[in-house]
C-alpha positions as CSV (number, residue, x, y, z in Angstrom):
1,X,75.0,198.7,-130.5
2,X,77.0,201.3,-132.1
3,X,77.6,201.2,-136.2
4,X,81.1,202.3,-136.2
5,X,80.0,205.2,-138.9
6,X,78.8,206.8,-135.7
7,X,81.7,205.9,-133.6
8,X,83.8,208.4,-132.2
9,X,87.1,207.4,-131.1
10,X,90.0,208.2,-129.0
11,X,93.9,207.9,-129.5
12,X,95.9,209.1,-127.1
13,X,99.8,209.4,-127.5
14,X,102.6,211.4,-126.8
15,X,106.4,211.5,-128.4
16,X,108.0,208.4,-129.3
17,X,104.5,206.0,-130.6
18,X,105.8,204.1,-132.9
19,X,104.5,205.1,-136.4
20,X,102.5,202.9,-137.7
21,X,100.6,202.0,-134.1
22,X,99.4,205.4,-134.0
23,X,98.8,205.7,-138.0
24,X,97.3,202.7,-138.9
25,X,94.2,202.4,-136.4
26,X,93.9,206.3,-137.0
27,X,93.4,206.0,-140.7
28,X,91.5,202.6,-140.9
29,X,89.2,203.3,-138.3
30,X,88.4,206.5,-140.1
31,X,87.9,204.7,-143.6
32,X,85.4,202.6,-141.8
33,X,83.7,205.7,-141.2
34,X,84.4,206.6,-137.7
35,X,85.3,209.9,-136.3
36,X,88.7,210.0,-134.7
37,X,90.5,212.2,-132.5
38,X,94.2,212.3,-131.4
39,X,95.3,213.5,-127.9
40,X,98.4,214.2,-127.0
41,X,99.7,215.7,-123.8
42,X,99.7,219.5,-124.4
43,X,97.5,219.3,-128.0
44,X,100.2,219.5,-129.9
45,X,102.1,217.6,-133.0
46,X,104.0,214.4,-131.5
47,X,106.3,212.7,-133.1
48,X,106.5,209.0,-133.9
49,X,109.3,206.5,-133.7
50,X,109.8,204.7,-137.0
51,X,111.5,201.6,-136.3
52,X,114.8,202.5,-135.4
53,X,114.8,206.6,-135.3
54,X,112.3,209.8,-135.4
55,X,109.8,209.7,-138.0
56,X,107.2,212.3,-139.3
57,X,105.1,214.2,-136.4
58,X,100.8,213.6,-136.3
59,X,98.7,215.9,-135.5
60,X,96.4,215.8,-132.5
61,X,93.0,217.3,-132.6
62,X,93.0,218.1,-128.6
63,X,95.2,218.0,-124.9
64,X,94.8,214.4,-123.1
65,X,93.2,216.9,-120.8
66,X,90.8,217.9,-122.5
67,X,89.4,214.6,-123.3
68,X,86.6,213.2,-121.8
69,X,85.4,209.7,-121.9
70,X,81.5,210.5,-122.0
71,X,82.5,212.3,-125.6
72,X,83.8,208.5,-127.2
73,X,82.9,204.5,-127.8
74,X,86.7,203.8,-127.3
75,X,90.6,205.0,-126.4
76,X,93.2,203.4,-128.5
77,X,96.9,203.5,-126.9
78,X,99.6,202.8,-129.4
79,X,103.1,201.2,-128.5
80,X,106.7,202.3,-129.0
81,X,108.9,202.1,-125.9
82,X,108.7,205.7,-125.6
83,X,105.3,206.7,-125.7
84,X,103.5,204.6,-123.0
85,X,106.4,204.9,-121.2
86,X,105.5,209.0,-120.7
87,X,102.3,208.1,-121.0
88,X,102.1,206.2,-117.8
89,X,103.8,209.3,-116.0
90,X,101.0,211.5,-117.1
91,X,97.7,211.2,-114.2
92,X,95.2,212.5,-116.7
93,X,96.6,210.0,-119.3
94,X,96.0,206.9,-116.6
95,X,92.4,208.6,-115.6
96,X,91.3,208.2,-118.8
97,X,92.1,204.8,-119.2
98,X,90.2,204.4,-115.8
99,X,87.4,206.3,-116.8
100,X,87.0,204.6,-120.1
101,X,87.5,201.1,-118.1
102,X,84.6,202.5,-115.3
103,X,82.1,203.1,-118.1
104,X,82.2,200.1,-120.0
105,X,83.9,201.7,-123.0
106,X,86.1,199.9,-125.6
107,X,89.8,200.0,-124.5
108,X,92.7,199.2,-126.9
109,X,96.3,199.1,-126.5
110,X,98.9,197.6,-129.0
111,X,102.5,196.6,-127.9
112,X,103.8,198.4,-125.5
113,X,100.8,200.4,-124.5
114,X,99.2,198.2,-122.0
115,X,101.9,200.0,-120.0
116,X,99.2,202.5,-119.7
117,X,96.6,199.9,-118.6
118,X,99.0,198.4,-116.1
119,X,99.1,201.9,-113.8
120,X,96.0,203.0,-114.6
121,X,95.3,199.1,-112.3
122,X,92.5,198.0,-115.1
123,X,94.3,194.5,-115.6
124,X,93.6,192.2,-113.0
125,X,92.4,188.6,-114.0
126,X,92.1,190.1,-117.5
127,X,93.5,188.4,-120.7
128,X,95.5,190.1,-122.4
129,X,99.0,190.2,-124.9
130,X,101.7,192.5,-125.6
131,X,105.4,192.9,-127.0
132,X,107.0,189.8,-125.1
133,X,109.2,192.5,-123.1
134,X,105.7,193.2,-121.6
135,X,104.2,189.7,-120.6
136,X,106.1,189.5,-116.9
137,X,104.7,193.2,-116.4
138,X,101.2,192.0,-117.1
139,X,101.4,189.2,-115.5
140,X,103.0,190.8,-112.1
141,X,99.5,193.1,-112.3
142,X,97.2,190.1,-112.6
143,X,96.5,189.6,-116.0
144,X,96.0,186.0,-118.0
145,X,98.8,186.4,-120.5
146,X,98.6,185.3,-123.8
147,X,100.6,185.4,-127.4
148,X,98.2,185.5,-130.0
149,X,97.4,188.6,-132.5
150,X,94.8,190.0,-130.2
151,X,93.1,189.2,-126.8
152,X,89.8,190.4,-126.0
153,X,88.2,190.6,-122.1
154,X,85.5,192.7,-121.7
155,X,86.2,195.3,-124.5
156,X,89.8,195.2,-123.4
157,X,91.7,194.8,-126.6
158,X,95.2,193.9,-127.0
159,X,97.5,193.1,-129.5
160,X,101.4,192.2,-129.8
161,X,103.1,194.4,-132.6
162,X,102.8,196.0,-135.7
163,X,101.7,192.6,-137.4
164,X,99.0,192.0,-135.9
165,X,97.5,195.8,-136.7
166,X,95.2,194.0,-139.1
167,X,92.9,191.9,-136.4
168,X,94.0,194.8,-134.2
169,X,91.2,197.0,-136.1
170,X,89.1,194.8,-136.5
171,X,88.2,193.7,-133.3
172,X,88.3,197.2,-132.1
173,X,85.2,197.6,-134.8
174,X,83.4,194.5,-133.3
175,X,83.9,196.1,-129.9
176,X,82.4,199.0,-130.9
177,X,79.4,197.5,-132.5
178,X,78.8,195.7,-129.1
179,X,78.3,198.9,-127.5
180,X,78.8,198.9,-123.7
181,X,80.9,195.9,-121.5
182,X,79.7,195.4,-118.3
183,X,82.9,195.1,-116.1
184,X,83.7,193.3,-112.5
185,X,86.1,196.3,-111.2
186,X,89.7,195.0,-111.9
């Protein structure tokens, strides 16, 4: 078991997350007292999408390829069309989500950002939600879909959309305090 005070998490993200995916988990994990870091593909500033244009850029902390998943409890992948979308193009963005996967870490991903758990091949006979433009993806790689605020399988967390950010974080804590999942490889 991990108190989430000594928790050190993982977002990963490039351009185009949509704002409050990336913000939201960022900030409340870190009032619960967690230490969290923000990868982006190069280490530098992305910039979100904020609802129907560009928004304000965040800061990352390090390169997705410098992250390693030994360093964390958990990877959070926000949504937005356009982040996951270069996400899933990016092989040490997908090894990550394998490596967290392989070690039993927590793995979250909002909206559309089980994009990223689709190629990295960590969803089989997993259950799991999304954004409903999502659901025929999952279930074409062998997930149980769902639609409800959040699924849970393993320390695979999932949610829908910005409403359901709330239950989002919180399970991600309660994953966290679990510690390590012991996983069937997917």
């Amino acid at each position: 078991m991990t108190d989430i005070t000594d928790a050190k998490i993982l977002i990963i993200s490039a351009d185009g997350f949509e704002k409050v995916e990336l913000e939201v988990p960022r900030d409340k994990l870190r009032e619960a007292g967690a230490t969290v870091h923000v990868a982006s593909p190069d280490g530098a500033a992305i910039t979100s999408w904020d609802q129907t244009d560009w928004g304000p850029k965040a800061d990352a902390d390090l390169s997705i390829s410098d992250a390693r998943a030994e360093d964390y409890h958990a990877i959070v992948v926000p949504g937005g069309q356009i982040n996951p979308d270069i996400l899933r193009t990016k092989p040490e963005a997908v090894q990550l989500v394998k490596d967290f996967t392989a070690a039993g870490k927590i793995v979250a991903a909002i909206c559309h950002g089980p994009w990223v758990l689709i190629e990295a091949g960590v969803v089989e006979g997993r259950e799991m939600t999304s954004y409903p433009s999502l659901r025929t993806d999952l279930k074409n790689a062998g997930a149980h879909v769902v639609d409800k605020e959040v699924a849970t399988d393993q320390g695979i967390v999932t949610s829908r959309n910005p409403d359901d950010l709330d239950a989002f974080v919180k399970k991600i804590i309660e994953e966290v305090r679990e510690g390590k999942h012991d996983r069937q490889a997917a």
